[in-house]
DSSP file (Angstrom, degrees, kcal/mol; ACC not computed):
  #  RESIDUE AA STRUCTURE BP1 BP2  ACC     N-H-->O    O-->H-N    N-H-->O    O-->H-N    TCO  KAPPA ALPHA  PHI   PSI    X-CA   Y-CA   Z-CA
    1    1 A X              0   0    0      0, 0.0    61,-1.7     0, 0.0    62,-0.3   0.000 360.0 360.0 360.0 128.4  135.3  114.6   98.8
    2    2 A X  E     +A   61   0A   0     59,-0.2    31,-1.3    60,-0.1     2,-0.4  -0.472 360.0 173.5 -63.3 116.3  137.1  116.2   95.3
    3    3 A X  E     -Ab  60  33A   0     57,-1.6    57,-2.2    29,-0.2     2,-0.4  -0.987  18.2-146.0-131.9 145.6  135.6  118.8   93.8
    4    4 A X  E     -A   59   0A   0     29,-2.5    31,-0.5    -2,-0.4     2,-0.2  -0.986   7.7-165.0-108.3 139.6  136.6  121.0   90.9
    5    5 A X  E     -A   58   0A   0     53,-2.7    53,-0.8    -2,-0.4     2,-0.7  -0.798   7.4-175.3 -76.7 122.0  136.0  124.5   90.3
    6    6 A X  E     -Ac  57  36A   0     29,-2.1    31,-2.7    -2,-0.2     2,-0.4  -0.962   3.8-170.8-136.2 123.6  136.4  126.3   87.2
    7    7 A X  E     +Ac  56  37A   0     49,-3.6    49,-1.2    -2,-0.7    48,-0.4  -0.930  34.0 143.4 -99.7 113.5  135.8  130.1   87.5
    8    8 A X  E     - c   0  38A   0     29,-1.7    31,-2.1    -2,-0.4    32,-0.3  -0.942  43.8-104.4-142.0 179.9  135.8  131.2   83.7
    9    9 A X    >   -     0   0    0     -2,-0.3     3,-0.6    29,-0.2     6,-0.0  -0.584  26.1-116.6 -93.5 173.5  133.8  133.8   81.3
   10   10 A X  T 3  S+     0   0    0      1,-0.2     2,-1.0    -2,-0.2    -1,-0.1   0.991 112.0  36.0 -61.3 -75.4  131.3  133.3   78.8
   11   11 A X  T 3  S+     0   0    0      4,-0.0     2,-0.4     2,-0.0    -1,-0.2  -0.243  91.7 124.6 -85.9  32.4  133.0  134.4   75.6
   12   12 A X    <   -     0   0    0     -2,-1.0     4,-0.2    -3,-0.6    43,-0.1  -0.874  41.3-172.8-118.2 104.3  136.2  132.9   77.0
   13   13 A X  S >  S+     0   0    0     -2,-0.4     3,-1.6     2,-0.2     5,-0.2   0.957  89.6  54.0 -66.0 -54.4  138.2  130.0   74.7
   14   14 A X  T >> S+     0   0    0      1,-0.3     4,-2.0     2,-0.2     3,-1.3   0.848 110.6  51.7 -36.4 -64.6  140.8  129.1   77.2
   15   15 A X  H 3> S+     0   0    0      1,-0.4     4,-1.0     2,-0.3    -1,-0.3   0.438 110.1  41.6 -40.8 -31.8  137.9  128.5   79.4
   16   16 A X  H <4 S+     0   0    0     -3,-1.6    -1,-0.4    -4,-0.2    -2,-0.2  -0.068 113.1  55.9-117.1  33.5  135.9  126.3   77.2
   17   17 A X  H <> S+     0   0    0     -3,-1.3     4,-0.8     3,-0.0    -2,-0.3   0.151 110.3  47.5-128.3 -39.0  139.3  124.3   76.2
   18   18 A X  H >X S+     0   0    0     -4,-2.0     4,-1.9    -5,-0.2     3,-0.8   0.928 111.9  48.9 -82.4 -22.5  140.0  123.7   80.1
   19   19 A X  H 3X S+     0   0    0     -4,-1.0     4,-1.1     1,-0.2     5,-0.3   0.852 111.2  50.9 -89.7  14.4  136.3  122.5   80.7
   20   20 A X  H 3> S+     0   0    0      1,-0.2     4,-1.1     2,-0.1    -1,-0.2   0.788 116.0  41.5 -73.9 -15.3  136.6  120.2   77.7
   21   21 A X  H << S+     0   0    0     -3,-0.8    -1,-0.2    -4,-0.8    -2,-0.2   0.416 118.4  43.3-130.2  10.3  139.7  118.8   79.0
   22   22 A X  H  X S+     0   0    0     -4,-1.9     4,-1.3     2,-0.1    -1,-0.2   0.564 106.9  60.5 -90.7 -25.3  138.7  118.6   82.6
   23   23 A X  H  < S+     0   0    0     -4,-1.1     4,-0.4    -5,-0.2    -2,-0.2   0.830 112.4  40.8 -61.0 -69.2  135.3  117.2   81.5
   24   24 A X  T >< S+     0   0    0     -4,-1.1     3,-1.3    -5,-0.3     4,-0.5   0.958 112.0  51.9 -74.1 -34.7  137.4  114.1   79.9
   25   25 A X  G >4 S+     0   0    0      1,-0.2     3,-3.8     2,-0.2    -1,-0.2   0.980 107.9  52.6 -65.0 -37.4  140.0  113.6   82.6
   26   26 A X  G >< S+     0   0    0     -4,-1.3     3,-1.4     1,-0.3    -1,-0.2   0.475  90.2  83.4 -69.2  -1.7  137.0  113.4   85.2
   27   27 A X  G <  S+     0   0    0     -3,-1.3    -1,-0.3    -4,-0.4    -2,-0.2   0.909  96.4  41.7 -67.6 -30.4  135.5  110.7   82.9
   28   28 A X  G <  S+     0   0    0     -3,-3.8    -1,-0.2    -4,-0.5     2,-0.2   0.343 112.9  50.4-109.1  27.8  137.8  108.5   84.6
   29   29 A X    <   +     0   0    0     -3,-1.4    -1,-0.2     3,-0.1     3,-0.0  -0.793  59.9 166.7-160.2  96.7  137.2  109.8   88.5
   30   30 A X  S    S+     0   0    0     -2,-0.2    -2,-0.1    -3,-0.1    -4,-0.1   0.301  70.7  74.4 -50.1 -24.1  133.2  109.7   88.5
   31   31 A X  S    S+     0   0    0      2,-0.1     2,-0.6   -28,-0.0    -1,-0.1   0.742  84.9  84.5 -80.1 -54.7  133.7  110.2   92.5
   32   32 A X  S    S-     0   0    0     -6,-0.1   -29,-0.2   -29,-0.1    -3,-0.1  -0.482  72.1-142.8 -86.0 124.0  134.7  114.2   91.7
   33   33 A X  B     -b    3   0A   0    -31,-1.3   -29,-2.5    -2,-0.6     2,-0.3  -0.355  15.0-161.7 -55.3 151.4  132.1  116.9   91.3
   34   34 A X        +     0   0    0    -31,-0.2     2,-0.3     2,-0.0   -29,-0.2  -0.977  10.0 179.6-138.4 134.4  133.0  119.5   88.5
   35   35 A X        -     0   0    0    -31,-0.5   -29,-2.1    -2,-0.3     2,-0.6  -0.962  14.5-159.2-150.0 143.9  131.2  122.8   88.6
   36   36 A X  E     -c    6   0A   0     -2,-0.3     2,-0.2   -31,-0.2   -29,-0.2  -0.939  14.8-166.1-117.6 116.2  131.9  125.6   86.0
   37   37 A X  E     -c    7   0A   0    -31,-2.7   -29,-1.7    -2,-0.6     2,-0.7  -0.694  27.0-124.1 -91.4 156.2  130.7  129.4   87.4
   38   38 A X  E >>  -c    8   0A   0     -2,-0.2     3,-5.5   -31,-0.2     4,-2.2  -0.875  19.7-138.6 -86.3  97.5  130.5  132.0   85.1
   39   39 A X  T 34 S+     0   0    0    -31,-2.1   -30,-0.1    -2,-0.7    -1,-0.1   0.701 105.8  54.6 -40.8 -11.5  133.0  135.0   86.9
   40   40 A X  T 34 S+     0   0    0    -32,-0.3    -1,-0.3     1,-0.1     3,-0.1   0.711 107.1  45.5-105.3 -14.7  130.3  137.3   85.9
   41   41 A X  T <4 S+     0   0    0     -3,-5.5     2,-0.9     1,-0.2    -2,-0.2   0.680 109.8  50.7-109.9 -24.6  127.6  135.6   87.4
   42   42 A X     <  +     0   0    0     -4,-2.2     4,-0.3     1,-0.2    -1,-0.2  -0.889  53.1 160.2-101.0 101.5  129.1  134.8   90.9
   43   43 A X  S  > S+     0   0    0     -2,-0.9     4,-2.7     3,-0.1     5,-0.2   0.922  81.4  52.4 -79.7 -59.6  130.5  138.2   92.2
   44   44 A X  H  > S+     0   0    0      2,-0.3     4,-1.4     1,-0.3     5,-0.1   0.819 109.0  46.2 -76.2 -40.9  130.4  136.6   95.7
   45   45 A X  H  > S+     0   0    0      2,-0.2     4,-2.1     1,-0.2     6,-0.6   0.943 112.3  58.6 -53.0 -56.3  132.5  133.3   94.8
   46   46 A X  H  4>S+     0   0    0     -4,-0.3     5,-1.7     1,-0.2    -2,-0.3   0.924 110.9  35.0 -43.6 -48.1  134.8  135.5   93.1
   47   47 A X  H  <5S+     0   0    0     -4,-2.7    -1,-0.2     2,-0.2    -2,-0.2   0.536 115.9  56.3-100.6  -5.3  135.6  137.4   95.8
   48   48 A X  H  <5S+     0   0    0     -4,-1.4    -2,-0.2    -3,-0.4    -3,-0.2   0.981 116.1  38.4 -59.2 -75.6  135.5  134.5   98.3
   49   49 A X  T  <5S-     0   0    0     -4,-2.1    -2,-0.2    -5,-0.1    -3,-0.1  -0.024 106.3-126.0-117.7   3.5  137.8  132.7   96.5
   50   50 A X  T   5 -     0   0    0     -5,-0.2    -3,-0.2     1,-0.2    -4,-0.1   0.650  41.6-177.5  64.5  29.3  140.0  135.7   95.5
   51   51 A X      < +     0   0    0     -5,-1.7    -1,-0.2    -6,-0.6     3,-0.1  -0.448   4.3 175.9 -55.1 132.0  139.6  134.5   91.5
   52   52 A X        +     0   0    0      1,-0.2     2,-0.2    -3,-0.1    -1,-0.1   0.657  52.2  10.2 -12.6 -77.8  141.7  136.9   89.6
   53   53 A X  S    S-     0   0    0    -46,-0.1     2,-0.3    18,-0.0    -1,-0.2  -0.809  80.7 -79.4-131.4 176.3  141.7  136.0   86.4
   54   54 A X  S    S+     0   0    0      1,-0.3   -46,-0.2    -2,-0.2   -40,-0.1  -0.993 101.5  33.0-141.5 115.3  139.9  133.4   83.8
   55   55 A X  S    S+     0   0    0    -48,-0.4    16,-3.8    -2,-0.3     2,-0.5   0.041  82.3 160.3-112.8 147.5  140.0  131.1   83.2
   56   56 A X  E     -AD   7  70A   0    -49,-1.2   -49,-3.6    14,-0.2     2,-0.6  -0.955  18.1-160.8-123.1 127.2  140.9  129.9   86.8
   57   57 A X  E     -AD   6  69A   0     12,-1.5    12,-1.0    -2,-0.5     2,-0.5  -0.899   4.4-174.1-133.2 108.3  140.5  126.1   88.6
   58   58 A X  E     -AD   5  68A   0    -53,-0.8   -53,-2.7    -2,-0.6     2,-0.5  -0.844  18.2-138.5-100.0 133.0  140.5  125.5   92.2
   59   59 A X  E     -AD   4  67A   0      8,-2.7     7,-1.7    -2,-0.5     8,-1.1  -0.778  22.7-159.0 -90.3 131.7  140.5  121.6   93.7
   60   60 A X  E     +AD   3  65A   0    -57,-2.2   -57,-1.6    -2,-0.5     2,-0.6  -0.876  18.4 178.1 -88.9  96.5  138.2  121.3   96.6
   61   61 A X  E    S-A    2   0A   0      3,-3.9     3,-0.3    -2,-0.5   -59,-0.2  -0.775  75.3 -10.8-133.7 119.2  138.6  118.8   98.9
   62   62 A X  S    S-     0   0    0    -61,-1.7    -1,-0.2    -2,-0.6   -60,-0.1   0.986 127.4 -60.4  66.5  55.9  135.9  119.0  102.0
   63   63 A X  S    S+     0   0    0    -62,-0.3     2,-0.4    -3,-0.1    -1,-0.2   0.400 116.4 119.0  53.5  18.5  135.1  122.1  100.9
   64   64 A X        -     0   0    0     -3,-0.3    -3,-3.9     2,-0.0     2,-0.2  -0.885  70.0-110.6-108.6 145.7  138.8  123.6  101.4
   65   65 A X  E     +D   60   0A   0     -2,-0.4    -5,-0.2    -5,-0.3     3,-0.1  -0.540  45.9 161.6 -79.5 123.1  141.1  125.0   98.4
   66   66 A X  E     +     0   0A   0     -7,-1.7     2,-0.3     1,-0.5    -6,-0.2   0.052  62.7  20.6-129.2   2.7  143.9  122.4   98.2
   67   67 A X  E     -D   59   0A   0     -8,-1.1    -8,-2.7     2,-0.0    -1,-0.5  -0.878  66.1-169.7-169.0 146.7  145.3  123.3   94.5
   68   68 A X  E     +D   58   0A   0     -2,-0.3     2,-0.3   -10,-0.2   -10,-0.2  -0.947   6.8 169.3-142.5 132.6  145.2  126.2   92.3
   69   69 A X  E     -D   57   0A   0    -12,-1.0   -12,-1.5    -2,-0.2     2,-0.5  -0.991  21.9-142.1-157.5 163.9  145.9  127.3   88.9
   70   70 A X  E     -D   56   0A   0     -2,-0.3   -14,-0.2   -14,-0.2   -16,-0.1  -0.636  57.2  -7.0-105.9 120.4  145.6  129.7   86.4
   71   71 A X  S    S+     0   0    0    -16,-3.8     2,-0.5    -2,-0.5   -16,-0.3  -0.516 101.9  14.9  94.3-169.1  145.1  129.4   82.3
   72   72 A X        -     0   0    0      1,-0.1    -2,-0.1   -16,-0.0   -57,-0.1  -0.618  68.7-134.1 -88.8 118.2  145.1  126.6   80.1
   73   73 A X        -     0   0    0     -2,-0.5     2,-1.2     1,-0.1     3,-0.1  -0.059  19.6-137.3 -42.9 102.4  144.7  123.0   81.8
   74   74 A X        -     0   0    0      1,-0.2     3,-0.4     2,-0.0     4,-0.3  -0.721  12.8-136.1 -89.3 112.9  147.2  120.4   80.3
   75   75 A X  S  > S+     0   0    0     -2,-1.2     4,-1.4     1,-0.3     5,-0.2   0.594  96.9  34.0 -13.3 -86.4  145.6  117.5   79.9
   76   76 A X  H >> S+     0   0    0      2,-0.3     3,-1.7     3,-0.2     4,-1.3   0.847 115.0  56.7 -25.4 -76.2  147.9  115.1   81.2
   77   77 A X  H >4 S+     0   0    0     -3,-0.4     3,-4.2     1,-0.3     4,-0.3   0.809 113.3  45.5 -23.9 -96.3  149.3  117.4   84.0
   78   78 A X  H 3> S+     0   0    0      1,-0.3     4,-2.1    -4,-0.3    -1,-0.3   0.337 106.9  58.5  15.7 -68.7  145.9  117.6   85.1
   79   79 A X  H <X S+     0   0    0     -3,-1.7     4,-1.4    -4,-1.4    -1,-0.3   0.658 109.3  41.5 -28.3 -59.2  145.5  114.2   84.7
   80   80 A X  H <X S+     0   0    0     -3,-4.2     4,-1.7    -4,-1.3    -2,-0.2   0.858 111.3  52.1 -89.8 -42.8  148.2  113.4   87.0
   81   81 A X  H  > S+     0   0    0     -4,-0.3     4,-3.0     2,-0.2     5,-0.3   0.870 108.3  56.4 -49.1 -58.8  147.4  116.1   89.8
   82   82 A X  H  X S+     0   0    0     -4,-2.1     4,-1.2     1,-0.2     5,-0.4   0.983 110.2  43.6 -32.5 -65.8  143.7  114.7   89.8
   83   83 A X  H  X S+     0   0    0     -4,-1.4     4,-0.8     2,-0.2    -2,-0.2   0.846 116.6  44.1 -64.1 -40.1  145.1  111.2   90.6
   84   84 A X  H  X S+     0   0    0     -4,-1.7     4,-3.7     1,-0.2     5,-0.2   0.915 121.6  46.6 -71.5 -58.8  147.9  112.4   93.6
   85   85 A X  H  X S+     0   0    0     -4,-3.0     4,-0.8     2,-0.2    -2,-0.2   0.823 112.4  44.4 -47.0 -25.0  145.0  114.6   94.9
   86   86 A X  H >X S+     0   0    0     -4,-1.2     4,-2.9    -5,-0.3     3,-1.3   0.827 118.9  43.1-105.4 -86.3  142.4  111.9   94.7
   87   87 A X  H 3<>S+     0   0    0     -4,-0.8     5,-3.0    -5,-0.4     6,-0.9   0.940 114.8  51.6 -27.7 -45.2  144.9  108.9   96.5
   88   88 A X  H 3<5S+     0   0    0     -4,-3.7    -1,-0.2     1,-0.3    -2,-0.2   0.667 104.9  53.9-104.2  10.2  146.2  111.3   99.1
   89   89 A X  H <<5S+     0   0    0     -3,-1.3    -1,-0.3    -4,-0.8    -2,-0.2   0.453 108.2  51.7-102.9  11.6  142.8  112.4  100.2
   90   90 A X  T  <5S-     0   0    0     -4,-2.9    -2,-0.2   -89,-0.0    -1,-0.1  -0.054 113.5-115.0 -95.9  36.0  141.9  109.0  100.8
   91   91 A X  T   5S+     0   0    0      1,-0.1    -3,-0.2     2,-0.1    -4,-0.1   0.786  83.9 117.9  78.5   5.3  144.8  108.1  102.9
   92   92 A X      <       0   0    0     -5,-3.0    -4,-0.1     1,-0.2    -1,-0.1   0.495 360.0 360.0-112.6   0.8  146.5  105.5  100.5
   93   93 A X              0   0    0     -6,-0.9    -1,-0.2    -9,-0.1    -5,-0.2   0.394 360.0 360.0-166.1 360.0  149.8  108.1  100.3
């Protein structure tokens, strides 16, 4: 199962411009969970997950890191990664 992460701050724009525009691609993949932590409020994710910087988005799939990236989400890109991720962890490429 797909999940996305988005590690970002509170007072953060980038951060609230990728989950608007992760938020709308995921309209059309109901199937993935989206969960946005606050870096400030998960020390222990942070440092699991080695987050760096914010705003930061890891894809999940069976609870393992299969894509990571840094900064602001383009839409499209996004878009398109979502959809190859989504197909090729159901087998169909």
């Amino acid at each position: 199962m797909l999940e996305v992460l988005l590690f970002g701050s509170e007072n953060c724009g980038s951060c609230s411009l990728n989950e608007t525009r992760i938020k709308d691609v995921l309209r059309e993949f109901p199937e993935i969970k989206f969960t946005h932590y606050s870096v400030d409020e998960v020390g222990v994710l942070v440092k699991k997950f080695q987050i760096l910087t914010a705003p930061t988005v890891l894809i999940m799939n069976n609870n393992q890191e299969i894509y990571r990236f840094t900064g602001i989400v383009e839409r499209d890109k996004f878009h398109r990664e979502i959809e190859y991720l989504k197909y090729k962890s159901e087998g169909l490429i």
